[in-house]
C-alpha positions in Angstrom: 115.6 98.3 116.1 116.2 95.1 118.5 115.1 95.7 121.7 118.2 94.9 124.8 116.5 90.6 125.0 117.1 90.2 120.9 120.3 91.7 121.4 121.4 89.4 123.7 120.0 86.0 122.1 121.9 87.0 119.0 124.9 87.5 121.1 124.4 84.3 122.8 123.9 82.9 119.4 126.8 83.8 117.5 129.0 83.1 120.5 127.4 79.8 120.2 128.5 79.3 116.6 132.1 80.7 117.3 132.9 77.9 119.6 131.3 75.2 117.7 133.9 76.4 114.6 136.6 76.4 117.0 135.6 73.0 118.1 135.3 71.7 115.1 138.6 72.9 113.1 141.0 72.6 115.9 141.6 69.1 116.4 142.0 69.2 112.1 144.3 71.8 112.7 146.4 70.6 115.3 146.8 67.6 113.3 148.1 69.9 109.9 150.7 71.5 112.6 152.2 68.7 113.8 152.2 66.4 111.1 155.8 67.1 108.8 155.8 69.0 105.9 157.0 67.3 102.5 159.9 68.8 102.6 160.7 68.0 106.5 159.7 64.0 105.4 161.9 64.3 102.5 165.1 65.5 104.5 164.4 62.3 107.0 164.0 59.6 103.9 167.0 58.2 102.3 166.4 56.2 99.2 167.5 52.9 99.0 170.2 53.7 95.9 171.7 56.6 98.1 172.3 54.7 101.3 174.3 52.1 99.3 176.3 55.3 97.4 176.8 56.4 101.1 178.0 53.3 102.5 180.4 53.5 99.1 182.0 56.5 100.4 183.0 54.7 104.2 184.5 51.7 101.7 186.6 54.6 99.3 187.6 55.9 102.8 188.9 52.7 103.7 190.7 52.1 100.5 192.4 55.2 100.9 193.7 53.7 104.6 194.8 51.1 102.3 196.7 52.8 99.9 198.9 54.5 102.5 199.3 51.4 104.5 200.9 50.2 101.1 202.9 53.2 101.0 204.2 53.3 104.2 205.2 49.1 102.9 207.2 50.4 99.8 208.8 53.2 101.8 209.9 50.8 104.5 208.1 53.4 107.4 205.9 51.8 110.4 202.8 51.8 110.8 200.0 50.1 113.2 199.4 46.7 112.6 196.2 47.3 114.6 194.8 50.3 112.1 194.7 47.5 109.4 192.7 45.0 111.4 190.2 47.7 112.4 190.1 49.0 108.5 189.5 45.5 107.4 187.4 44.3 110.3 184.9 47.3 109.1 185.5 46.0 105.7 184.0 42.7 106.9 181.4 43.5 108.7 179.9 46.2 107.2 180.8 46.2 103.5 180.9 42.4 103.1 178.6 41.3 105.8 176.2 44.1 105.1 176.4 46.3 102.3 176.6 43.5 99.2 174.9 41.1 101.4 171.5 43.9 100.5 172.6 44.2 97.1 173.1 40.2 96.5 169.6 39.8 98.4 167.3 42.8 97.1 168.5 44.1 94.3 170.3 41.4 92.0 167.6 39.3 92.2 165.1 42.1 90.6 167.7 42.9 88.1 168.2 39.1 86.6 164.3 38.6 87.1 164.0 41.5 85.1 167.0 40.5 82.5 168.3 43.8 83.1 172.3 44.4 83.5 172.7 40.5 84.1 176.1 40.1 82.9 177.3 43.0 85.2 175.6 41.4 88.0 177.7 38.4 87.5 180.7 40.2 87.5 180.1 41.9 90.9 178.8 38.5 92.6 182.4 37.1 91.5 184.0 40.4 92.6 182.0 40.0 96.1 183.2 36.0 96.6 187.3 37.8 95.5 187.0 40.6 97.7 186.3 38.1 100.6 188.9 36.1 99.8 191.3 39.2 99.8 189.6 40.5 103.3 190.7 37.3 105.0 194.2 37.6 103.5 194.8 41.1 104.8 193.4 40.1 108.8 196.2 37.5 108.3 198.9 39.4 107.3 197.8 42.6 109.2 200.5 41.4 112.0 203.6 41.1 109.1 206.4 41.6 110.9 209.3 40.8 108.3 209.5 42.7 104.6 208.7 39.8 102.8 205.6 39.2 104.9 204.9 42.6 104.5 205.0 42.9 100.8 202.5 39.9 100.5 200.0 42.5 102.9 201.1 45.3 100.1 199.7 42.7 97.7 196.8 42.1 99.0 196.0 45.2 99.5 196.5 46.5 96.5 194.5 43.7 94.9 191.5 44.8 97.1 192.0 48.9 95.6 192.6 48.2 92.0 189.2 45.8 92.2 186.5 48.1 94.6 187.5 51.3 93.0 185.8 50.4 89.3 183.3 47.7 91.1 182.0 50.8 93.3 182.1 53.1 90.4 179.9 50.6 88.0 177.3 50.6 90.7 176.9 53.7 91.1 176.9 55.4 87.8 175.5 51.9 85.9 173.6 49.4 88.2 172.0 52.3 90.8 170.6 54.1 88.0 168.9 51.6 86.3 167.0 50.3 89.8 164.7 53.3 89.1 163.7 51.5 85.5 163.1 47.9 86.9 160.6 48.5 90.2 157.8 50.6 91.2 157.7 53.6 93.3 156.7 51.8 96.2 159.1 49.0 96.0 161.9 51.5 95.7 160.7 53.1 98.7 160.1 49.7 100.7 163.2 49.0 100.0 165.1 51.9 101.4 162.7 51.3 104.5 164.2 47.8 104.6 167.7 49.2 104.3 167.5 51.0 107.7 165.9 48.3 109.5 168.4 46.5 108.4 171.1 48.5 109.0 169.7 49.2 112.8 169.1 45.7 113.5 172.8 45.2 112.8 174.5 48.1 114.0 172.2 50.1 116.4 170.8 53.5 116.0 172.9 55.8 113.9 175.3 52.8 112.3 176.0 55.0 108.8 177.7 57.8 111.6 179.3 55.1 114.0 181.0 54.2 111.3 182.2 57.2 109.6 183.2 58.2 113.0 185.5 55.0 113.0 187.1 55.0 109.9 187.6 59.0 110.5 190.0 58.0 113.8 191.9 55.5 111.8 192.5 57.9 110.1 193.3 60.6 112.8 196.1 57.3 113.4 197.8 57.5 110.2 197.8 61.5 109.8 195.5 61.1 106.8 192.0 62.9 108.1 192.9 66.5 107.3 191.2 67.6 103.5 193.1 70.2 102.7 196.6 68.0 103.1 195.3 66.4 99.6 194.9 69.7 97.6 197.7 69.8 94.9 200.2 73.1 95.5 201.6 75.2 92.7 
């Protein structure tokens, strides 16, 4: 039996011990709390292949203003010459300018290194230098007044639909695919790290969703926005 002073020194002791542990493991664990979890990382990382399959979806958007600008055309109805400068301005400067300008620096580069897909990539450079050419046309004509003038805009942009929809359907389901098969792990990561510094050098914080939000008012403009208005009825 301990007499009341051992008692205490092995109180005192394993008090001692208890705070040292406490000491030790909590800065460790503090750490482990506020660093994310795998899962919270992996909901803030977009791969490099799925921000270029995003920014596809703002361009389809875009075509679709297109197609009823070229409907309203062959229907003879109005429409707002200043909904198909601000469709093809964002054309310009964030498909053209932007989006091919990353995959005509990062990734057709590896894939004709790597003599992978080389003939596609040729085809899509061309198709980039066209679609240009056909951008430019339709800010000229986005003012056409008479019907003639206007069914040169019709045209043009129906030259720009029947090309992007394929083109942006080849990358996705042929050229994205394959990045996975030509770099590393880590490049494919750096490279989707690039991609957003990129894209927030040139359009701020949030570009992706500054631009849905604008192509989602044009169009608000041209009653086109709602969904459900596209569902086929019985």
């Amino acid at each position: 039996m301990k007499t009341p002073g051992e008692e205490r020194r092995l109180f005192v002791k394993r008090a001692g011990a208890a705070l040292f542990g406490a000491a030790f493991y909590a800065p460790a664990l503090a750490a482990q709390s506020a660093a994310p979890t795998a899962k919270e990382k992996t909901a803030e990382e977009v791969s490099p292949t799925e921000d270029l399959m995003r920014e596809h979806g703002v361009l389809n958007r875009i075509l679709l203003i297109y197609d009823e600008i070229a409907r309203r055309i062959v229907a003879r109805k109005d429409y707002d010459p200043k909904v198909v400068t601000a469709s093809a301005d964002i054309i310009s400067k964030f498909i053209e300018q932007y989006h091919e300008k990353l995959e005509e620096n990062y990734l057709f580069p590896r894939f004709i290194q790597a003599g992978r897909l080389t003939d596609l990539v040729q085809v899509l450079l061309i198709q980039h230098a066209a679609g240009r050419d056909v951008t430019a046309r339709i800010l000229q004509l986005a003012n056409a007044r008479t019907q003639p003038e206007r069914a040169h805009l019709r045209n043009a942009l129906h030259s720009f639909v029947r090309m992007y929809r394929p083109h942006e359907a080849h990358e996705d389901t042929v050229l994205f695919p394959e990045l996975h098969h030509i770099v590393s792990q880590h490049e494919f990561d750096s490279l989707g790290e690039e991609f957003e510094n990129q894209e927030r050098k040139l359009f701020g914080a949030d570009g992706f969703e500054k631009m849905v939000s604008q192509v989602g008012g044009l169009e608000k403009q041209l009653g086109i926005f709602d969904l459900a208005q596209f569902t086929p009825t019985s």
